[in-house]
FITOR-485310 format. One record per residue (C-alpha): x, y, z; residue in one letter. Coordinates in steps of 0.02 Angstrom, whole numbers, padded with zeros to 5 digits, always signed. Example, Ala and Ser with C-alpha at 12.3 -4.5 7.8 and 13.67 -1.06 7.14 Angstrom:
<sites>
+00615-00225+00390A+00684-00053+00357S
</sites>
This chain:
<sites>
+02901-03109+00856X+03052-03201+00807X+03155-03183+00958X+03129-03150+01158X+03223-02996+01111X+03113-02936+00986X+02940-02895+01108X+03063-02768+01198X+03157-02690+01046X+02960-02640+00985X+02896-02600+01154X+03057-02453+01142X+03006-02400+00964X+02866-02256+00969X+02756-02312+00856X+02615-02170+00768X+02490-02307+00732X+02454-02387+00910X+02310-02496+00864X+02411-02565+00717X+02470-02761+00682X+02670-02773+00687X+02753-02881+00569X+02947-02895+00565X+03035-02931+00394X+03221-02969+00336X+03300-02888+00217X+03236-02977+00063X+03061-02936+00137X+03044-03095+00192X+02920-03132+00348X+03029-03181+00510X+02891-03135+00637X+02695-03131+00641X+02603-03081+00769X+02415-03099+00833X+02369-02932+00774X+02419-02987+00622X+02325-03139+00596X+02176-03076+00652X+02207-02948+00537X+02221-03046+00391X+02183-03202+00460X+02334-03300+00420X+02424-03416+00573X+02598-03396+00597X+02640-03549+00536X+02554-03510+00366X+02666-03367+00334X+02831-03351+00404X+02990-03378+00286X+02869-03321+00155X+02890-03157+00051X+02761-03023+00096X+02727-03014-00103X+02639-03171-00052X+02509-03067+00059X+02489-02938-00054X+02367-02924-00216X+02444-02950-00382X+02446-02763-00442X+02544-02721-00273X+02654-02882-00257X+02726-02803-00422X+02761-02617-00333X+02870-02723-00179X+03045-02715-00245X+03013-02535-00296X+02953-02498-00114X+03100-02609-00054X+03203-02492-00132X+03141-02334-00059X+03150-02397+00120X+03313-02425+00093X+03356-02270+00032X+03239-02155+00108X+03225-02270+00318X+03063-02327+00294X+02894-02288+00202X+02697-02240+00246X+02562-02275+00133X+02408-02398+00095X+02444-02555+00006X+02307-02703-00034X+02322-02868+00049X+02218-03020+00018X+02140-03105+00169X+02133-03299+00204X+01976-03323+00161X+02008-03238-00029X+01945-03058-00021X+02049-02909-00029X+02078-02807+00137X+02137-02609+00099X+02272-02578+00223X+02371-02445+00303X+02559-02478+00303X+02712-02397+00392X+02879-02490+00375X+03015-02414+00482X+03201-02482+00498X+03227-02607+00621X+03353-02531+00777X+03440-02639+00901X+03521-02790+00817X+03682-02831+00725X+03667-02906+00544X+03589-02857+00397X+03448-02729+00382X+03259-02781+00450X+03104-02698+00438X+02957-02663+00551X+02783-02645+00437X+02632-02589+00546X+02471-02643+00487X+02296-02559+00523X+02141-02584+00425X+02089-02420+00317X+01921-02491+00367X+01914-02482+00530X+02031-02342+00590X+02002-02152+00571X+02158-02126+00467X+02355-02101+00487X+02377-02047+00686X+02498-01908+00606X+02643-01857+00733X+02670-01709+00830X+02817-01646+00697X+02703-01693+00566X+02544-01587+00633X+02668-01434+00662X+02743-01440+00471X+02562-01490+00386X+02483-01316+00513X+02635-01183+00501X+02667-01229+00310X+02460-01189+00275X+02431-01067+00146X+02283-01038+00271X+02303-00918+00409X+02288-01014+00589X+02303-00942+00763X+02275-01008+00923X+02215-00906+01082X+02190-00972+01255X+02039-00946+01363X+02082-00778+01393X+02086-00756+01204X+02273-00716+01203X+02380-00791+01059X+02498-00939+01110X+02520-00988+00934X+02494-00927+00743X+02587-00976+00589X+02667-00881+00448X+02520-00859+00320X+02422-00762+00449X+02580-00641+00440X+02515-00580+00256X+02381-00493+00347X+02492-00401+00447X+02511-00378+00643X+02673-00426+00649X+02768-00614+00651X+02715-00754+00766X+02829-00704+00908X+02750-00533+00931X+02594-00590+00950X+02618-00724+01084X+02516-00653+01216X+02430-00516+01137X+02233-00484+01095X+02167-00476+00913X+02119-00282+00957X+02304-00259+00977X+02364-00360+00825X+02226-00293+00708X+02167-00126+00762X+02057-00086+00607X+01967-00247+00647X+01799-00271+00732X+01901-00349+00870X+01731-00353+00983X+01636-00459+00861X+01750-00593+00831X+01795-00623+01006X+01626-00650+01052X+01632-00768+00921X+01759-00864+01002X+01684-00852+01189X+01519-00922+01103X+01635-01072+01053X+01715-01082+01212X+01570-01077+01299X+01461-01215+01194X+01579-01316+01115X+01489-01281+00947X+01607-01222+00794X+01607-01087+00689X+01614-01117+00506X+01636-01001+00378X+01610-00807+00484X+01633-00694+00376X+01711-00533+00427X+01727-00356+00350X+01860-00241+00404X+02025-00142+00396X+02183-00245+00416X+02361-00187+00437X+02425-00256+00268X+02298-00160+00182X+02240-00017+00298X+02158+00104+00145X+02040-00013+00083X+01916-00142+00165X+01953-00323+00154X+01829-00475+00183X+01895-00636+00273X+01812-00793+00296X+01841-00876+00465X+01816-01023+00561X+01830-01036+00762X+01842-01214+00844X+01855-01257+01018X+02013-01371+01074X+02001-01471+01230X+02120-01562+01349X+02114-01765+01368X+01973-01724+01495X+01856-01624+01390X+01892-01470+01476X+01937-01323+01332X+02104-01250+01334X+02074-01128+01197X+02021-01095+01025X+02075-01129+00864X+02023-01024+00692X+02077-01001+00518X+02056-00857+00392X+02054-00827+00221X+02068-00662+00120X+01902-00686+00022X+01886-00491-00027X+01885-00530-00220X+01750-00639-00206X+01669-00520-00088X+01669-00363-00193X+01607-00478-00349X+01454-00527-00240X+01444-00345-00181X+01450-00292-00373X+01315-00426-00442X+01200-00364-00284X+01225-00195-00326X+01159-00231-00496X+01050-00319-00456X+00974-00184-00337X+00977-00066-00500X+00890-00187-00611X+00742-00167-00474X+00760+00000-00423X+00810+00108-00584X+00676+00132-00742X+00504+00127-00584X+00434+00281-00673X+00439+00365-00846X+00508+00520-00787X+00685+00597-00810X+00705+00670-00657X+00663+00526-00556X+00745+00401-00638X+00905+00497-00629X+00888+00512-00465X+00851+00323-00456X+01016+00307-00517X+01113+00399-00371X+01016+00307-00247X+01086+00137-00294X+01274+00201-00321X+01264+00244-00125X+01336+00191-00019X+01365+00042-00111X+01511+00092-00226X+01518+00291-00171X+01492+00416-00041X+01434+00544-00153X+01337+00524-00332X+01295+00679-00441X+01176+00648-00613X+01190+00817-00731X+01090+00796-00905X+01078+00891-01046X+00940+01002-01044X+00863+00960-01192X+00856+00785-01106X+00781+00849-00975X+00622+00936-01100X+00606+00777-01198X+00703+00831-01340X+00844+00766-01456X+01007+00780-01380X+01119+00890-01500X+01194+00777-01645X+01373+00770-01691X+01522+00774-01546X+01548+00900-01430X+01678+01018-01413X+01767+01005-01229X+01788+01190-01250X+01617+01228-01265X+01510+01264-01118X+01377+01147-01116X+01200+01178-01027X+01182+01048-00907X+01080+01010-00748X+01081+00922-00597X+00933+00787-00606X+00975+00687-00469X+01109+00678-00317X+01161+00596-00171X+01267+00568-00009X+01290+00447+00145X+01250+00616+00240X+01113+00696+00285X+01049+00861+00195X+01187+00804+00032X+01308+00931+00117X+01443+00899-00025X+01308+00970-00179X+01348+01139-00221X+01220+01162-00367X+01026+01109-00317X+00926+00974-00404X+00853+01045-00560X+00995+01214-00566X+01107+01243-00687X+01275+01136-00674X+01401+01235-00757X+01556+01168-00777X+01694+01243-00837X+01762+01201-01030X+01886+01085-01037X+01843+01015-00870X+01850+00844-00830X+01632+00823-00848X+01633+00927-01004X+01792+00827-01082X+01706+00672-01029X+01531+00732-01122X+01633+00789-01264X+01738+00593-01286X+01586+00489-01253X+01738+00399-01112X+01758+00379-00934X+01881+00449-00816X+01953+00419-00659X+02067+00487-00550X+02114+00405-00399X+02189+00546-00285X+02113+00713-00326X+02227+00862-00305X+02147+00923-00111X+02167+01093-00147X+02096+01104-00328X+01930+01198-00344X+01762+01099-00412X+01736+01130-00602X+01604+01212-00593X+01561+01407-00588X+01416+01539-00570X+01360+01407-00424X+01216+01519-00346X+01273+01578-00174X+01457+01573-00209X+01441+01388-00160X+01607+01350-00236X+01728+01232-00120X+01892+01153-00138X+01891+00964-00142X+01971+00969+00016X+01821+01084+00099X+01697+00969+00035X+01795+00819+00096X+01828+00697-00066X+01982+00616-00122X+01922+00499-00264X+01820+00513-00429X+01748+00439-00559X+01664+00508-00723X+01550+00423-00821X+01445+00467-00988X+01264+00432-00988X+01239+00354-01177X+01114+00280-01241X+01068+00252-01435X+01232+00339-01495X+01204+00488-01402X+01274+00553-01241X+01151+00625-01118X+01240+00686-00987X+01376+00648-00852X+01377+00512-00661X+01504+00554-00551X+01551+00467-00442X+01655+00520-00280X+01717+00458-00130X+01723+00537+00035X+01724+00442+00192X+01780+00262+00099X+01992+00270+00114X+02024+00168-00009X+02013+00248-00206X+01909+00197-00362X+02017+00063-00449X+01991-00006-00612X+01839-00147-00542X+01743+00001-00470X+01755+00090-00649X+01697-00051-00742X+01566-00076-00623X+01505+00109-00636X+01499+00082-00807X+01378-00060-00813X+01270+00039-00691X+01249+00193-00796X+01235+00075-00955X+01071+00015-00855X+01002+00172-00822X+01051+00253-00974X+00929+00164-01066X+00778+00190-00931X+00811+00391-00946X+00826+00383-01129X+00661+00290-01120X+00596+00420-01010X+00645+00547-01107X+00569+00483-01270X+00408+00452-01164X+00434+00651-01102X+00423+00693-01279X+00267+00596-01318X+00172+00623-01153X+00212+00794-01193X+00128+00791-01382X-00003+00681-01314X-00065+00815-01164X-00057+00952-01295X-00166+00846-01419X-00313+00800-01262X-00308+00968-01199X-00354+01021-01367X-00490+00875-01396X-00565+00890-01226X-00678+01049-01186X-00559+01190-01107X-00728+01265-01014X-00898+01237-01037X-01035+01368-01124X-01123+01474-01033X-01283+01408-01043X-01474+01463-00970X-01515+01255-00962X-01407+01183-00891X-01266+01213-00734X-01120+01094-00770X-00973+01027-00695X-00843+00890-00759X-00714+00785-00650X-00585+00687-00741X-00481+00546-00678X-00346+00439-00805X-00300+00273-00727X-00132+00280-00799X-00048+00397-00681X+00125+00381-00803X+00026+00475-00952X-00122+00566-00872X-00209+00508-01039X-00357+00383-01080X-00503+00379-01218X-00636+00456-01088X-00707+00606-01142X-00857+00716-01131X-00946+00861-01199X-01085+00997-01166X-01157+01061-01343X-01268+01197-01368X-01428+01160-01479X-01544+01240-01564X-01717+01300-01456X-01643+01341-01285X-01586+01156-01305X-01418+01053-01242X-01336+00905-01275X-01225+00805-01122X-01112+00665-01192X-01013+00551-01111X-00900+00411-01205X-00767+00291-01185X-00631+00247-01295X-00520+00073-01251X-00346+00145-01245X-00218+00263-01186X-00090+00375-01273X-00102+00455-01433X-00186+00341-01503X-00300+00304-01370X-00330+00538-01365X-00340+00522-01563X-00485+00387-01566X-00554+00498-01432X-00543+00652-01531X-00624+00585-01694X-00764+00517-01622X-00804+00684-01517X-00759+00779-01685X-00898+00649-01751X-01049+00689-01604X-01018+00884-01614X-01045+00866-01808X-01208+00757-01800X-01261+00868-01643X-01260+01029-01777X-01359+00939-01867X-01517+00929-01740X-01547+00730-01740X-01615+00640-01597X-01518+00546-01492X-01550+00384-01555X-01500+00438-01727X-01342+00517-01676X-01281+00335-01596X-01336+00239-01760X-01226+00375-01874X-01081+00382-01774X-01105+00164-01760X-01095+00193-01950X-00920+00289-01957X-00850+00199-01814X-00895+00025-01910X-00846+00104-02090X-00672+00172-02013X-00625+00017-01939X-00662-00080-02110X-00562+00055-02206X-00409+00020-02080X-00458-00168-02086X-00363-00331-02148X-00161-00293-02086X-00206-00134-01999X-00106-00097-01864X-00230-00149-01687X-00158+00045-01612X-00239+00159-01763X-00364+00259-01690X-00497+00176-01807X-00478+00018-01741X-00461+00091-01548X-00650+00149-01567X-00713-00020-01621X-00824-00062-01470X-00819+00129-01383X-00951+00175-01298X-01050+00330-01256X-01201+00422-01191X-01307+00553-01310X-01427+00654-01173X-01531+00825-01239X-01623+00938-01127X-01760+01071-01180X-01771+01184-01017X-01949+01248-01097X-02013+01093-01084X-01914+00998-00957X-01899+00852-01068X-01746+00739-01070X-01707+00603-01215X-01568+00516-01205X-01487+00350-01276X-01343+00238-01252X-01247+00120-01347X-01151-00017-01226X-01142+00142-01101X-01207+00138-00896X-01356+00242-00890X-01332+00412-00795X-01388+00451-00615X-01548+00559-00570X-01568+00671-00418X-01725+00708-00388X-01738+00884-00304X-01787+00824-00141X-01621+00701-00156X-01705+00549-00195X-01573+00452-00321X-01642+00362-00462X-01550+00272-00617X-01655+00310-00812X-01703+00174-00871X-01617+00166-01058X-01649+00073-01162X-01496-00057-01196X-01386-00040-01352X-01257-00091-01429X-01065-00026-01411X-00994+00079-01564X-00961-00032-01714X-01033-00203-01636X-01189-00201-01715X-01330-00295-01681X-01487-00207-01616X-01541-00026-01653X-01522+00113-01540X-01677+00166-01443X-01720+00330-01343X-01788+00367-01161X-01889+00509-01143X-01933+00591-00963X-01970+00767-00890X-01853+00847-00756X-01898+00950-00607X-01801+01104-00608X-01658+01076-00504X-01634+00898-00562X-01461+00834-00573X-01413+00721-00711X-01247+00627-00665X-01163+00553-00832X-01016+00433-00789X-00891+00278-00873X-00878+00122-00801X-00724+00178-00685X-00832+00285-00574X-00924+00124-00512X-00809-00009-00569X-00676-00071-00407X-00535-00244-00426X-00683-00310-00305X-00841-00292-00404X-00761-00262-00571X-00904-00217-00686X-01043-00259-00589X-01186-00139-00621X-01278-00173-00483X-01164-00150-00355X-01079+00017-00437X-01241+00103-00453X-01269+00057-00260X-01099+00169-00232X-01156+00298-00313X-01326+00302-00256X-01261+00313-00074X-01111+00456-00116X-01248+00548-00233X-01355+00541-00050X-01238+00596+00049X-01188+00752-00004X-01275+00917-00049X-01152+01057-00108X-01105+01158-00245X-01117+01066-00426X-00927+01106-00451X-00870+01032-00283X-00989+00888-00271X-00928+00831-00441X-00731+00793-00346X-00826+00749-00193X-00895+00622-00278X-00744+00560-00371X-00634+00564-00246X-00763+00446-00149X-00778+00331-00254X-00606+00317-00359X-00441+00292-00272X-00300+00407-00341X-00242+00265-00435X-00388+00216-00524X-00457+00052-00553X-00502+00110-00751X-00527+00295-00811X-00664+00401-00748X-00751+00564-00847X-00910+00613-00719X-01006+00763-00806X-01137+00815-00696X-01289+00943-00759X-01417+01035-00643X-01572+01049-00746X-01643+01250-00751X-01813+01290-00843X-01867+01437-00937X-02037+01515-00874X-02162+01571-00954X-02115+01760-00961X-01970+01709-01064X-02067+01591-01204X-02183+01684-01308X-02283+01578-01440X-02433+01589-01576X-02520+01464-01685X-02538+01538-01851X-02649+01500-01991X-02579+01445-02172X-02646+01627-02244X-02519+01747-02316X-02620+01883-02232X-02554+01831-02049X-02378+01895-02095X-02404+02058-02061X-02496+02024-01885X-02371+01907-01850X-02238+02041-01868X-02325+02153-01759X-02341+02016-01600X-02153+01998-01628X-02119+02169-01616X-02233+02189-01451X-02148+02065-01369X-01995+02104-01404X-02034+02283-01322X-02116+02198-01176X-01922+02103-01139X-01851+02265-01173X-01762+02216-01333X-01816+02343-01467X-01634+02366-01554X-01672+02191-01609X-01851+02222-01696X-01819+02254-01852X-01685+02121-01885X-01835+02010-01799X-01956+02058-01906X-01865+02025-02061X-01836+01868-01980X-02020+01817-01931X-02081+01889-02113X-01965+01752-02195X-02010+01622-02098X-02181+01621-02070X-02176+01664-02276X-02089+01535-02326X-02194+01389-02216X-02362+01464-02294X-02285+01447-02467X-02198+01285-02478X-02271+01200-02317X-02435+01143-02255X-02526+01100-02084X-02507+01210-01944X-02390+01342-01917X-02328+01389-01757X-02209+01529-01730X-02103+01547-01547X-01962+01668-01469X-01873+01607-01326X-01771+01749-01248X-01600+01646-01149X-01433+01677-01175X-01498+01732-01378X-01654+01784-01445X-01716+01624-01532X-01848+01630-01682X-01921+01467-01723X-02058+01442-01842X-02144+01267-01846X-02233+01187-01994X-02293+01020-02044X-02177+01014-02209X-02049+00882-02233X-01938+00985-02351X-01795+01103-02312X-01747+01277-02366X-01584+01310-02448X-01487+01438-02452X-01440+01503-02612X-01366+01654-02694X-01490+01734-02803X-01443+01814-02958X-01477+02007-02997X-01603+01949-03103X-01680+01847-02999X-01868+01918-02904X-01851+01792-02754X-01753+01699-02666X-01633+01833-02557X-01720+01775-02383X-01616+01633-02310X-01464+01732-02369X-01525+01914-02285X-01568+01792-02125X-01391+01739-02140X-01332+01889-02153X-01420+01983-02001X-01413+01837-01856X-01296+01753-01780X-01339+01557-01854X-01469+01453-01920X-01540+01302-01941X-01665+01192-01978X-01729+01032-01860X-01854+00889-01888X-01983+00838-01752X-02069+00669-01763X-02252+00783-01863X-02121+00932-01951X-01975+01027-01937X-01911+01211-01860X-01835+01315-01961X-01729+01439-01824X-01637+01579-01818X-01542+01674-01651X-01475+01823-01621X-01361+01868-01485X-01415+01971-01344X-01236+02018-01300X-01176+02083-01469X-01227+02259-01536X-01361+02229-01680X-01294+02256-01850X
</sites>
């Protein structure tokens, strides 16, 4: 310091900085005092400085800014900011600076600079006056309570969410300033940060306030703990911020969000419009209604061309729902008639393809609709709603139906933001119920086309007692390419098939149906088993060439490429049973006494593969035998997959464990060994094996003399009088006459002529010939040739079958029709 004076002229200034260096300067900012402070600071001596200008101290770029700052101090008292000083020993030093007129001396004007290092300190010690302008000029809201949470202090931003000024406050709780607050909440808040010192950042808050009592606002605060010199807290101090805009934006992304999960889960209309009023509440309503067209609703087309808002459209409600229990604001029932009114707002909005909203809804108009059942009609006012929204369902450039959107318990009304967001919401699930829909329709043509490709019932048959269980994995279409069949044959005889098609859908039904078309065709035709697999490997291999190079993978020819299936025949006179596979698990056995076997068949290939030819099994039944025929989803699980082994081990043990009626052990078994959602699709057929005694086979080995005609006749006729069918002898004998005729003419070997009486009377003749009879139709002329076409004529088919040493030529009447 320059003078003795000079300690006690600063010792009366109050200084903000207390830790800073003073420096005294003259009026031409020359040094004229330098203190220890300072040159520790900077590390000049005193002698090394005074009567030097303090450009000297300073770097170059802020030497040139002193005259300028001069300039201000003496216009403006004095100046605060940070200025760059070079040190002794040559490196720059950033400094805080506060230069304040000096007071207490005669003469021209002096200046006292303070000087702190930015380095060291924590920053400008601001000033009471300061702290009060920076905290009551805040565009941020701040209060201060005491310990007893009372206010002692708030500034004027916090005003702008009502509760009065600052002075009406002092002394009063936040439940009294902000009634429509969660008051409770936030004050534990600030007891937590009374009690443990540790702040609150960022709380964020949800409520009424008095500014804005009719709609909910979201505020973001902050609660900090202030103390005395002693540590000892005093009160707390918080901040808030209106943050509802980016609140409601979050709200609206999450809200989407939600409907990208939850809307579209199934193909079905009905659900997926009520998908849609799940996510709308409570999140942007209190009450959501979804009416579609009906024709939406049925998988149709909805109408083309704009409709009239006069004209009184058929809609229905697919979906609804409320923030209360029981929906007690619905006046027309999910899947009833919603009949609004023409020219009411839903049918004007259906008409326009637009939206509309109305705010305030008149409280004592009634709801559009009319012919509610019940007389359910209510006045806006009885059913409690104040706001609404209307929104067309379109999708594709068509409008299929109407969301609205109300607003019951929620104050505040639909604004613009809400519309919009409604919007984007029914946008969403627009397209999932127009996919639905579409779906509808094709699910729809799909079931009709398998109902008509699967068997509606089975024959009634003396071999066999069947029963069928089928299970689609895809619970959405209640379709696969599984199918199976039960075919009558020739002799008494029946054929049990069981296939698999890869694929679901129409196409998957449609490969499905040609290739069952394919086995009931080749079945007519009597061939055994193994012969049946090789011709149908034939068309499914000559198909899927004919489709071939560009075809698309979904035609139904290229769907059977690798199908499998099952071809099984039983003779109940003889209790054989041949069957053959190609890429298809062999079928099941029960024995009788229960005892569960698996046939051994021989392995072959999967339709249109190729590779090694198909072989047979042959084995003989016990009457009361139970074939089970199966695909792979009865024993495939995720946890084996297609292990044979450990299927067949399944189904050994259910097969074992249960002894009941064909029909029921067929879904006992299913139901077993399939979940409801299946791992794959399953088709069980199961067949209990019945045999034809003796009293109902008659046959005789004939010799290849024209003479045994007659006598063969007669044993025809006798036996048909010993079963008690003589309306059917003479059509028999004409029959039998033919036959055995035509074998001794144009055959040779033995001849062997059998009637089997079951659910016809069956005429076969046997002989060693490889040749077959044709019909033909004779000419008037003509001496011969009218048998086959009289045997036509008088029974009920015919056919002709080749064994592995002949054929059998057949013919059957029916036992139930009158005789012609």
């Amino acid at each position: 310091m320059g003078t003795s004076e000079e300690p006690d002229v600063l010792a009366g200034q109050r200084f903000d900085m207390a830790d800073a260096a003073p420096v005294l300067l003259d009026a031409q900012m020359a040094v004229t005092s330098w203190t220890a402070d300072a040159e520790r600071l900077l590390g000049y001596p005193a002698s090394a400085v005074l009567g030097r200008n303090a450009a000297d101290l300073l770097l170059p770029e802020d030497a040139a800014r002193l005259p300028e700052l001069a300039e201000h101090c003496r216009g403006n008292g004095g100046w605060v900011g940070l200025l760059s000083a070079r040190h002794r020993a040559g490196y720059p030093i950033r400094v805080m600076v506060r230069v304040v007129p000096f007071v207490g001396g005669e003469g021209p004007a002096r200046w006292v600079v303070l000087v702190g290092d930015l380095a060291g300190g924590q920053g400008w010690d601001m000033s009471r006056s300061v702290l009060e302008r920076m905290a009551s000029r805040s565009p941020v809201g701040i209060a201060i309570v005491d310990t007893d949470l009372r206010f002692v202090w708030s500034n004027a931003a916090l005003e702008q969410f009502g509760g009065g000024p600052a002075p009406q406050r002092l002394g009063r709780r936040l439940a009294d300033v902000q009634p429509g607050l969660d008051a409770e909440t936030l004050e534990e808040q600030m007891r937590r940060v009374l009690e443990t010192g540790e702040p609150v950042i960022g709380y964020e808050h949800v409520g009424r306030i008095r500014s804005a009592p009719h709609r909910e606002t979201a505020h973001t605060m902050s609660f900090i703990r202030l103390e005395d010199d002693h540590g000892h807290p005093i009160g707390v101090y918080y901040t808030v911020q209106d943050v509802t805009e980016r609140y409601r934006a979050r709200q609206r992304l999450a809200l989407l969000d939600r409907a990208g999960e939850h809307i579209g889960r199934s193909l079905d209309v009905m659900q997926t419009a009520q998908e849609l009023a799940d996510v709308a509440v409570p999140g942007l309503a209190d009450f959501v209604t979804v009416d579609l067209l009906e024709s939406v609703l049925r998988g149709a087309e909805p109408p083309s061309g704009p409709l009239g808002d006069t004209e009184t459209v058929p809609l229905r409600r697919a979906g609804h729902r409320s923030v209360r229990d029981g929906v007690p604001e619905a006046v027309v029932g999910i899947g009833d008639v919603a009949a609004y009114l023409a020219g009411s707002p839903p049918i004007r909005s259906l008409a326009a393809g637009a939206s509309w909203r109305e705010e305030r809804l008149d409280p004592l108009a009634k709801e559009w609709a009319t012919g509610l059942p019940g007389g359910r009609a209510s006045s806006f006012l009885d059913l409690g709603l104040h706001s609404v929204m209307i929104v067309p369902i379109p999708a594709r450039g068509t409008t299929l139906g109407v969301t609205t959107f109300f607003r019951r318990d929620r104050q505040d009304p639909f604004d613009e933001d809400d519309l919009n967001l409604a919007e984007e919401l029914v946008r969403r699930a627009a397209l999932c119920v127009d996919n639905a829909r579409r779906y509808t329709r094709e699910r729809d043509a799909a079931l009709v086309l398998q109902r008509n490709l699967l068997p509606h019932g089975f024959p009634e048959l003396g071999a066999v007692e069947v029963a069928a269980c089928y299970r689609p994995a895809d619970e959405l279409t209640g379709l696969a390419g599984d199918w199976f069949d039960v075919i009558p044959l020739s002799g008494a005889r029946v054929a049990l098939v069981v296939g698999e098609v890869a694929g679901h859908g129409i196409d998957g039904a449609a490969a499905m149906g040609r290739l069952r078309a394919a086995v009931q065709t080749l079945a007519d035709l009597d061939l055994p088993p193994e012969e049946v697999l090789a011709h149908l490997d034939d068309l499914v291999s000559r198909t899927a060439r004919e489709e071939g190079a560009g075809a698309d993978a979904r035609t139904s020819g290229m769907q059977a490429m690798g199908a499998s299936c099952l071809y099984v025949v039983y003779d109940p006179v003889s209790g054989r049973c041949t069957m053959a596979g190609a890429g298809h698990p062999a079928p099941a056995v029960v024995e009788p006494d229960g005892t569960v076997t698996f046939a051994e068949v021989p392995p072959g290939p999967a339709l249109g593969v190729g590779g090694m030819p198909f072989e047979a099994l042959e084995l003989t039944l016990a009457e009361g035998s139970v074939l089970a025929l199966h695909t792979d989803g009865l024993i495939a699980t995720p946890r084996t997959g297609r292990d044979p082994e450990a299927g067949r081990e399944r189904l050994r043990r259910a097969l074992e464990a249960h002894g009941q009626p064909l029909d029921g052990l067929c879904r006992t078994i299913v139901d077993d060994l399939v979940p409801r959602r299946p791992y794959d699709d399953v088709a069980l057929l199961m067949a209990r094996t019945r045999r034809l005694g003796a009293e109902r086979v008659a046959t005789w080995e004939l010799p290849p003399d024209p003479a045994v005609v007659a006598e063969a006749r007669k044993s025809a006729t006798r036996q048909l009088s010993d079963w008690g069918l003589d309306d059917l002898a003479f059509t028999t004998e004409l029959v039998v006459s033919e036959l055995v005729t035509n074998a001794i003419r144009h055959a040779g070997g033995p001849i062997r002529l059998r009637l089997i009486a079951e659910q016809a009377l069956i005429c076969e003749v046997f002989d060693g010939g490889a040749s077959a009879p044709h019909l033909r139709h004779p000419k008037t002329t003509d001496e011969g040739g009218r048998g086959l076409l009289l045997i036509s004529q008088f029974t009920q088919r015919w056919g002709t079958r080749y064994t592995s040493d002949g054929k059998i030529i057949w013919a059957e009447q029916s036992l139930t029709d009158p005789p012609m």
